[in-house]
Every structure is written in structure tokens, then in C-alpha cells.
Backbone bond lengths (Angstrom), bond angles and torsions (degrees), N, CA, C in turn:
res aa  C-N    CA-C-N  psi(-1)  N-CA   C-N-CA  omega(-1)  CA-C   N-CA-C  phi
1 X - - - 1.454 - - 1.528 107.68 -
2 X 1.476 124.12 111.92 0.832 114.01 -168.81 1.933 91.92 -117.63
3 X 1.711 112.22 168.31 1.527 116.65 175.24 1.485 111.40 -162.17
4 X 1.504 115.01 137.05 1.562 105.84 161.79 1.526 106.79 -103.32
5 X 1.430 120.94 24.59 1.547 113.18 -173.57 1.503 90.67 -115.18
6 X 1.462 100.31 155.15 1.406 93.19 162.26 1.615 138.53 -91.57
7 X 1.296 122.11 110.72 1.340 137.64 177.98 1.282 138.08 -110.97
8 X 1.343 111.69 168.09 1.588 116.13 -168.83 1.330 85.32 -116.06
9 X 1.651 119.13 114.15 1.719 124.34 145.69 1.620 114.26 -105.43
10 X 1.223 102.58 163.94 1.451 116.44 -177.05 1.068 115.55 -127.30
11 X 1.521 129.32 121.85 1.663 128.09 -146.32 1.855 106.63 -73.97
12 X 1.338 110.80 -0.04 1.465 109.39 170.14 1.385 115.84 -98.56
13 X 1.019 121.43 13.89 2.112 143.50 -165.48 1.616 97.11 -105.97
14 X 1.535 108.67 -34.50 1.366 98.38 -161.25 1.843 100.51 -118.64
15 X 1.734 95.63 140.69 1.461 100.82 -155.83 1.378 108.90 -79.44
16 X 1.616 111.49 145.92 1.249 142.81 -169.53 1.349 117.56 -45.97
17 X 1.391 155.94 75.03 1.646 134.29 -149.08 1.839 102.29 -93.85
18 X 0.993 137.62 128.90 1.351 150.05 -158.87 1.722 76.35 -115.31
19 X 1.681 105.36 110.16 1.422 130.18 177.81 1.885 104.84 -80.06
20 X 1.600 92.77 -58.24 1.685 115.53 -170.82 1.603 81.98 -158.36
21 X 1.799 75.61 158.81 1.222 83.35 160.34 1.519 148.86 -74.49
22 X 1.104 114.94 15.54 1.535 135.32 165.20 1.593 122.10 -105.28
23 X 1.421 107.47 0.58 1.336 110.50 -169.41 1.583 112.97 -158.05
24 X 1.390 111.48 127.78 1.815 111.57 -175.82 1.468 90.48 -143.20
25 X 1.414 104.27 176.63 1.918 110.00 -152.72 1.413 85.31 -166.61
26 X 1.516 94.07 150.90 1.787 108.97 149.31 1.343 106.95 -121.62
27 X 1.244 126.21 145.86 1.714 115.50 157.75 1.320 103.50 -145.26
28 X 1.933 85.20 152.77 1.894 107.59 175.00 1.793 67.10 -100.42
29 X 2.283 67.97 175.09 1.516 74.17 173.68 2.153 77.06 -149.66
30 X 1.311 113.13 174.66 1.296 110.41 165.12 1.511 97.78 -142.43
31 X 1.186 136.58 -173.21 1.901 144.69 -151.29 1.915 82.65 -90.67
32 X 1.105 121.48 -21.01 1.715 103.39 178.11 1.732 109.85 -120.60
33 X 1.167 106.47 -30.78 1.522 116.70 -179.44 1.485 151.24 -105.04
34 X 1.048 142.42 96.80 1.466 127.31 166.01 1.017 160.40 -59.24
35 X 1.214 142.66 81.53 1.644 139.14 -167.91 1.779 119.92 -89.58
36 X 1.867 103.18 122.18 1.469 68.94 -174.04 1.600 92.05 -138.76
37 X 1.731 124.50 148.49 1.182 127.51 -162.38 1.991 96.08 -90.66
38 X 1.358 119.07 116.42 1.326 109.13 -176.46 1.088 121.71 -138.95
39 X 1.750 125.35 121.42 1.172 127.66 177.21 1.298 127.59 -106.21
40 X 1.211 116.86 142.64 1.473 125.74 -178.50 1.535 124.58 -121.64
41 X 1.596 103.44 142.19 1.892 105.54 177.93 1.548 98.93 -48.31
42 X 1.523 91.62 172.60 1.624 107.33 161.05 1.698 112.76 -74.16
43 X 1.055 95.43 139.29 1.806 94.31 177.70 1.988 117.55 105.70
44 X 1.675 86.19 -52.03 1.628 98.44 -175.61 1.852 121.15 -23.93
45 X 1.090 114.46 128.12 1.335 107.05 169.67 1.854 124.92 -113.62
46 X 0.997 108.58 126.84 1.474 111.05 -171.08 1.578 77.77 -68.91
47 X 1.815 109.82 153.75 1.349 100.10 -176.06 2.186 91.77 -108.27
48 X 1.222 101.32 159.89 1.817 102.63 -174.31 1.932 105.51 -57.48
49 X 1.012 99.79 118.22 1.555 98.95 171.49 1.813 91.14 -138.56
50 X 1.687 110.93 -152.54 1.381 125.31 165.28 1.505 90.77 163.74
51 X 1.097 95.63 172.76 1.872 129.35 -142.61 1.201 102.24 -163.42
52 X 2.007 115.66 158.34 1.103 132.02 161.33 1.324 127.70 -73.63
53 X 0.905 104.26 17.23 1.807 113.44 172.46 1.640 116.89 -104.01
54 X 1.435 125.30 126.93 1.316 145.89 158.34 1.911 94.31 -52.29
55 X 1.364 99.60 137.97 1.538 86.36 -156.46 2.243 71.10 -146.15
56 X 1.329 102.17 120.62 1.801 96.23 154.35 1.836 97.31 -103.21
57 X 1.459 105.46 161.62 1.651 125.92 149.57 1.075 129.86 -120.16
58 X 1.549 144.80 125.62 1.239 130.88 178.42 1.778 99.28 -115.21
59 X 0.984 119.36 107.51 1.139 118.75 153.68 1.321 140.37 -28.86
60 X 1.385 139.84 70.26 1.781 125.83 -175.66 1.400 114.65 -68.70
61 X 1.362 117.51 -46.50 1.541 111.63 -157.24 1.895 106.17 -126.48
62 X 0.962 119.82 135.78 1.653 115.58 -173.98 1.207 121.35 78.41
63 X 1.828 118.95 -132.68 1.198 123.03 170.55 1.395 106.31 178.22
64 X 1.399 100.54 155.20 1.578 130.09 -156.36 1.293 86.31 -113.35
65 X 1.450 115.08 132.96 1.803 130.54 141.09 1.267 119.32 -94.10
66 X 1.194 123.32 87.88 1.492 132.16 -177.40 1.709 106.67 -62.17
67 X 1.118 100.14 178.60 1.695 117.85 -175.05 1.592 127.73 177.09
68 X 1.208 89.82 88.57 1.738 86.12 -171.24 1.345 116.75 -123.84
69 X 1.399 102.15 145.45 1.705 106.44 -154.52 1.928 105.36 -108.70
70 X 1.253 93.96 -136.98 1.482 81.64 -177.67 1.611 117.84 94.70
71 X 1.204 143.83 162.17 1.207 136.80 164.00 1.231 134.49 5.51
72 X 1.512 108.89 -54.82 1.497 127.19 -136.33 2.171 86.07 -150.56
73 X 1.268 120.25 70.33 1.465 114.91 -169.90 1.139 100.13 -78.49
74 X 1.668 128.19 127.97 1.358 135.96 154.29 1.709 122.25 -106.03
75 X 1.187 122.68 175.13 1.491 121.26 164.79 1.510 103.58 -136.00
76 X 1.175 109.69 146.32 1.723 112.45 174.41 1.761 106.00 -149.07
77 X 0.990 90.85 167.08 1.636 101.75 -167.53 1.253 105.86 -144.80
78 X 1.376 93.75 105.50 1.893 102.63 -176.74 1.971 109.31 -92.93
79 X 1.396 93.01 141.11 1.773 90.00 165.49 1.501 96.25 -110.83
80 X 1.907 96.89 -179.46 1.564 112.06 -179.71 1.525 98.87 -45.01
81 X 1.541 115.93 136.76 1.499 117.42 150.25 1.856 92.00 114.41
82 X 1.103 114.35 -36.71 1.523 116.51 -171.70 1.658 89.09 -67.55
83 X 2.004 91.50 158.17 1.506 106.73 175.96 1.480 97.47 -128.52
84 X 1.268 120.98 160.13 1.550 112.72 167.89 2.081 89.34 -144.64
85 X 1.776 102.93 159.04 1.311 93.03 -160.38 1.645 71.16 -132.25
86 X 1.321 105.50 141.97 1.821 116.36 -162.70 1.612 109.60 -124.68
87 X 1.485 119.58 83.08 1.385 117.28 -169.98 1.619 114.52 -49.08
88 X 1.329 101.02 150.97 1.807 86.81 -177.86 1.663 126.39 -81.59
89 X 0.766 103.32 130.29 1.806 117.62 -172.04 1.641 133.51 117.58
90 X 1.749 73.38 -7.55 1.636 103.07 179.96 1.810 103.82 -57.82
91 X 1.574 144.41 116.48 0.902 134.36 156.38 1.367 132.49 -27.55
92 X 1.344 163.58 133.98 1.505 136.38 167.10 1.475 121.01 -137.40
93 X 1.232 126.82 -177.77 1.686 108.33 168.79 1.536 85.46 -179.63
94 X 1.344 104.94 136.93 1.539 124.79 169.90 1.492 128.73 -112.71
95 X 1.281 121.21 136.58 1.163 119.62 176.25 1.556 123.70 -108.26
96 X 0.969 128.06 88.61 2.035 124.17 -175.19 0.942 109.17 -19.63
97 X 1.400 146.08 158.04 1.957 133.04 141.38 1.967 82.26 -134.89
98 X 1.230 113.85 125.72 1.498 128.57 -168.16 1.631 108.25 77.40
99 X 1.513 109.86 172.74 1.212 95.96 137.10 1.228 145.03 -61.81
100 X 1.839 118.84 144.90 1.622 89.75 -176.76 1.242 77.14 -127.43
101 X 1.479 108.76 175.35 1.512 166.44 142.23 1.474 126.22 -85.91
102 X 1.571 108.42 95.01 1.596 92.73 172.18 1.765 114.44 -150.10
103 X 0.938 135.14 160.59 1.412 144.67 164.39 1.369 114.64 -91.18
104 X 1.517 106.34 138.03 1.252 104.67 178.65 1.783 85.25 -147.47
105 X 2.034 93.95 145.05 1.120 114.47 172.97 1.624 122.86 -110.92
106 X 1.298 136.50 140.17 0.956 128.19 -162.01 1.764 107.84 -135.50
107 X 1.514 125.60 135.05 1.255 125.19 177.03 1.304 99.63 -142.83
108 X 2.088 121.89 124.23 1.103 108.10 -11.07 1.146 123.35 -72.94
109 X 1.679 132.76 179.37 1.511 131.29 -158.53 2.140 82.57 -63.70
110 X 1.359 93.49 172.04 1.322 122.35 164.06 1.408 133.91 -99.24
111 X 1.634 92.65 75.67 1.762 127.15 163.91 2.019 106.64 -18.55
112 X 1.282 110.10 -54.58 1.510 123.34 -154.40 2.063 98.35 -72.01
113 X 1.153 97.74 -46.98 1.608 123.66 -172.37 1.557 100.63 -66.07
114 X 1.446 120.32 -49.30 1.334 130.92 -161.20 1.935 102.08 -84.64
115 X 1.378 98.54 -32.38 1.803 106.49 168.01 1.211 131.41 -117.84
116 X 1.386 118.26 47.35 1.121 149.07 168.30 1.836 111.00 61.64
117 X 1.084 109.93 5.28 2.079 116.87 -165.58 1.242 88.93 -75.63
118 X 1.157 143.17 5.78 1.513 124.88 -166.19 1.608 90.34 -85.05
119 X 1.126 131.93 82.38 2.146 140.55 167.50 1.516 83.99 -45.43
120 X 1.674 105.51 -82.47 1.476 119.98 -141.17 1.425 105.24 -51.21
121 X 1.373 131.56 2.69 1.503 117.73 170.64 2.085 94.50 -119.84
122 X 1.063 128.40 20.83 1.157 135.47 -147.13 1.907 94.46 -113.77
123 X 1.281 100.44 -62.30 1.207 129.08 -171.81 1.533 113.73 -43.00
């Protein structure tokens, strides 16, 4: 859902996109930003990629096993309520444990997501 007017949407207004079968999304988008409401099976693994986008996550429902490589490799494990803020170029890869629920924000918006190139969650 994209807009240059200003509006009020409601994340149940805007239709459901079934990525894989472990993973479906909604997203706004605005001329710089992305927001997108996203749930995942139990188990699912985001596979490690990274991008030019400054990317936050807040976790609502379950939990994420993060993993990010790069220089300096850490792992973290967010529950509902945790935020993590993901510099861009930073490698990453997630693992579900439950279903989760989470939002993720993206600056600039997400070109790949919005024109279907996103493979690596495709596959």
C-alpha cells in the first residue's frame, strides 16, 4: 500500500501477501519508508542476506534468533516487546522459535519487497 496523501490505514485493510509458506506480510510504504506487519511459522528461517537499508524489528509475538555476521559476528534473541536497530550492510539471518509476529521498519523504503525481487525469501 503505497500513498503521497495523508491517511489513516489499518493493518487489517491492507491485503495479506503469502511470501512462502512460512511467511505472509502486509506493507505501507511512504516515498522514503517501509513498514511491514510480518508473521512467521514455527521453525521458519529468514535465510542470512543484507541490504542498503537501516532496517529496526520489534518483535510482538514469539521469538526471533538473530545472527549477524560480518566483522564483529554476534547472535541475539529477541522476545515480544524487544527492538533491535540493524545498520545497513550489516549481514543478518533469523530463525522463528513459535509463531512470531513482528514489524519491521525500513529506510530507504524497500524497492526489492515492493517489486517482487525479494528470491531469497521467495525460494
Amino acid at each position: 500500500m503505497s500513498s503521497k496523501s495523508l491517511q489513516s490505514i489499518n493493518w487489517q485493510e491492507i491485503e495479506l501477501e503469502t511470501v512462502n509458506e512460512s511467511m505472509q506480510r502486509r506493507i505501507v510504504t511512504g516515498e522514503n519508508i517501509t513498514v511491514a506487519r510480518i508473521y512467521f511459522k514455527d521453525g521458519f528461517t529468514v535465510p542470512m542476506h543484507n541490504h542498503h537499508n537501516e532496517q529496526i524489528t520489534q518483535v510482538i509475538k514469539g521469538q526471533m534468533r538473530f545472527v549477524f555476521g560480518g566483522d564483529d559476528p554476534k547472535e541475539m534473541l529477541l522476545n515480544p516487546g524487544d527492538v533491535v536497530v540493524i545498520p545497513p550492510n550489516v549481514p543478518h539471518q533469523a530463525t522463528c522459535i513459535g509463531a512470531v509476529e513482528q514489524t519491521d521498519i525500513w529506510s530507504p523504503r524497500r524497492e526489492d519487497w515492493l517489486d517482487g525481487t525479494d528470491d531469497y525469501l521467495r525460494s
